[in-house]
C-alpha positions in Angstrom: 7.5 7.3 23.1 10.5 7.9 21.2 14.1 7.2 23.0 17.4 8.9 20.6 20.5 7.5 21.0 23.7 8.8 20.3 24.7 9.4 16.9 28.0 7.9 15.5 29.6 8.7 12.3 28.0 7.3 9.3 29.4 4.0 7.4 29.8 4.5 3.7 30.6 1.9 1.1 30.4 1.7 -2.7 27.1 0.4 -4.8 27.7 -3.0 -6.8 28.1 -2.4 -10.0 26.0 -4.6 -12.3 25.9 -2.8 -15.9 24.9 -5.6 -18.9 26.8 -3.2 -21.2 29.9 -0.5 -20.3 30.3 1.4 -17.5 29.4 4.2 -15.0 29.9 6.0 -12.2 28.9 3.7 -8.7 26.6 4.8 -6.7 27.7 5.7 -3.2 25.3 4.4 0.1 26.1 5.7 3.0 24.4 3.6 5.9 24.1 3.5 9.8 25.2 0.0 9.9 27.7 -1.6 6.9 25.5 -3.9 4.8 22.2 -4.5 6.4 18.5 -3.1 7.4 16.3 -3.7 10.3 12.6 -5.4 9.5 9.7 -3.1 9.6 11.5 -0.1 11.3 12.8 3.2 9.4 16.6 2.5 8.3 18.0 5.9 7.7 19.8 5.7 4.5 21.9 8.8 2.2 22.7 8.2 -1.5 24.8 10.1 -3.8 26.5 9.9 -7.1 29.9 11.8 -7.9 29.3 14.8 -9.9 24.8 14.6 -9.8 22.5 16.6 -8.2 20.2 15.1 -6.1 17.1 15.9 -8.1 18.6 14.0 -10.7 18.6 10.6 -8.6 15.7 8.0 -8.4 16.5 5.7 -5.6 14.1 2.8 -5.8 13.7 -0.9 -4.3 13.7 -3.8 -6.7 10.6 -6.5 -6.6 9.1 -4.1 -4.2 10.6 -5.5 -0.9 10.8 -1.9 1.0 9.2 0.9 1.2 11.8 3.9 0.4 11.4 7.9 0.5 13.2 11.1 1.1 13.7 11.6 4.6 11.4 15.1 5.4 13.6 15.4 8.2 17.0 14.7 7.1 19.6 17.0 7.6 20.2 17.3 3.5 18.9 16.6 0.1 20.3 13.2 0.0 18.8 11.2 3.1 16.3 8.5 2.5 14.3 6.4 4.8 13.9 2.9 4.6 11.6 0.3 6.0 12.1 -3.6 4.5 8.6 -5.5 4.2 10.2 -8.6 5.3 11.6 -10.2 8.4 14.7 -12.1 6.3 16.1 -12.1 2.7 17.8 -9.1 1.1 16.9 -6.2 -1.1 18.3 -4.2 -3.4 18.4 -0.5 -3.4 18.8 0.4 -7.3 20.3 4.2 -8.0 19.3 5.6 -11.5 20.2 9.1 -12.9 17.0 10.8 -14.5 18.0 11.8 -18.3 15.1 13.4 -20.6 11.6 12.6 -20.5 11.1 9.4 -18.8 14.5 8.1 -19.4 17.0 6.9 -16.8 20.8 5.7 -16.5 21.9 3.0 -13.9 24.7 4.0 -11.7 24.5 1.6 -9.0 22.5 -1.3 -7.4 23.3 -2.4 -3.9 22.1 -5.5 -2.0 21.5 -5.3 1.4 21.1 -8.0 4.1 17.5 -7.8 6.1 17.5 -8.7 9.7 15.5 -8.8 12.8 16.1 -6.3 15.8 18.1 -8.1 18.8 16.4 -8.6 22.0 16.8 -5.3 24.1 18.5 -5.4 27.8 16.3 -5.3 30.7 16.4 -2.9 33.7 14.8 -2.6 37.6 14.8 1.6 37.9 18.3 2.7 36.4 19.8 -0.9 37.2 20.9 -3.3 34.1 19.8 -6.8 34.1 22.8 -9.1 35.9 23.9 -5.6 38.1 23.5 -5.5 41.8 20.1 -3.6 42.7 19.7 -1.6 45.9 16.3 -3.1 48.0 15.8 0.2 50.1 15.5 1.6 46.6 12.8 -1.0 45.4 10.8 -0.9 48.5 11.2 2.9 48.9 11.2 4.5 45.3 7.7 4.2 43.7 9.0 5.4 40.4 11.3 2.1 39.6 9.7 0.0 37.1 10.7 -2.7 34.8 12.4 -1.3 31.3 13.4 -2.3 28.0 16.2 -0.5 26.2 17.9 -0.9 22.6 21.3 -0.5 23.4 24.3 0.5 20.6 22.3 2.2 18.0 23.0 5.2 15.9 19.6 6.5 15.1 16.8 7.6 17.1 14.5 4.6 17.5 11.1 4.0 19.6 11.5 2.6 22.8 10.5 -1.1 23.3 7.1 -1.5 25.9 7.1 -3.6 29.0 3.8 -5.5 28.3 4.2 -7.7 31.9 6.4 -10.1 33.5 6.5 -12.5 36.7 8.4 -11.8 39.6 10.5 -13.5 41.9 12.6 -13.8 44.8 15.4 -16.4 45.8 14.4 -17.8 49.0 10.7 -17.3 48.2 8.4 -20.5 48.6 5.5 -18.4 46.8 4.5 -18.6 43.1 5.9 -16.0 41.5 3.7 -12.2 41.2 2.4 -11.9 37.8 2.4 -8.5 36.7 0.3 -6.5 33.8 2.3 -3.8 32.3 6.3 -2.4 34.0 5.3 -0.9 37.7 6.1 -2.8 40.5 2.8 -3.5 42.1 1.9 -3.7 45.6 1.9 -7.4 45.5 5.8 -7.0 44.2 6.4 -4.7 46.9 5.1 -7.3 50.4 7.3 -9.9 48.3 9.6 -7.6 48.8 9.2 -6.4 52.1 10.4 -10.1 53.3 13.5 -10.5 51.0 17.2 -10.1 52.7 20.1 -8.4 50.8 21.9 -11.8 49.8 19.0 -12.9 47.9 18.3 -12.4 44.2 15.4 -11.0 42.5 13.8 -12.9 39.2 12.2 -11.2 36.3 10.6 -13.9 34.2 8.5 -14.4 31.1 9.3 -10.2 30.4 6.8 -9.7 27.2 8.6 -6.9 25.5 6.6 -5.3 22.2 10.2 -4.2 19.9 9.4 -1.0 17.6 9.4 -3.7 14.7 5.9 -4.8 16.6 7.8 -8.4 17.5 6.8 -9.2 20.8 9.7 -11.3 22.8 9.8 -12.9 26.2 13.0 -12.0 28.4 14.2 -13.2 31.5 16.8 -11.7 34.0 18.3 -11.6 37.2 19.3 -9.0 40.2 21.4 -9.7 42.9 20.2 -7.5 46.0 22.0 -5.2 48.3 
């Protein structure tokens, strides 16, 4: 299931130059965030060189850390996509201009940080993780489940999946309900058919699967009304 967030203005900043003789033109990289990529997701990417047509780029990763292509669906000639191979490190996106035959002309290389996605923010129904949540909705609204959402990015990126969690309740003397998958089962619900509207509810050991394929346990808490 894919989940688009809202699209900001793009970030641009100039190629570091690293000619062994003279000088060019830099290449300009124009990124979603200012000098890094996310592991194993597609980073969308748009590089251009003052006065070249795009046909006469070739955009390329050096030592073969990333995969790298023209985005199909990019909204011009000049998007790329890019997915690092590894979780840490750097790598460096080399721009060339494409002269005759098989000959090409550096005009920029830029390094870019590689990092892991941050842990997403939990929610019961519409309610975020720490926010007061309503019981009458709980007990009454079989829809609510337990989410996972990547907040404060620019692109359009795959929602995380609820795998299972434990739940809990404040002045419960139980074990907690273990739970396969983000409903809230009928065990949940006769936990919560007892509960009273100054307790809090516990979500515990959440195993979220990230669109980087990391899974992550989560916790959180929500104060009842």
């Amino acid at each position: 299931m894919k989940k688009n967030f809202r699209i900001l203005p793009l970030l641009a900043f100039l190629a570091i130059a690293i000619p062994t003789k003279g000088q060019y033109d830099r290449a300009v990289v124009a990124l979603t965030r200012l000098d890094y990529v996310y592991y194993n997701i597609d980073n969308p990417m748009s590089v251009s060189v003052p006065g070249l047509m795009p046909k006469d780029l070739v955009v390329y990763i050096g030592e073969d850390k990333a995969f790298i292509h023209r985005d199909p669906d990019g909204s011009n000639v000049n998007d790329f996509i890019v997915r690092p191979k590894d979780s840490i490190g750097t790598i460096d996106v080399h721009v060339d201009e494409r002269l005759e035959g098989r000959l090409t002309k550096t005009r920029g290389i830029v390094r870019l940080r590689v990092i892991t996605l941050p842990n997403p923010t939990l929610f019961l129904g519409y309610v975020r993780e720490g926010d007061t949540v309503s019981l009458d909705d709980l007990l009454n609204k079989g829809y609510i489940q337990v989410k996972a959402e990547m907040e404060g990015f620019n692109f359009p990126l795959e929602a995380p999946e609820v795998l299972g969690y434990e739940f809990n309740r404040s002045e419960s003397f139980q074990l907690p309900v273990v739970v396969e998958g983000s409903k809230l089962t009928q065990e949940v619900r006769n936990m919560l058919s007892k509960a009273r509207r100054d307790e809090t509810i516990y979500l515990e050991h959440v195993r979220v699967r990230l669109p980087d394929q990391r899974i992550v346990t989560l916790k959180a808490e929500f104060p009842l009304k």
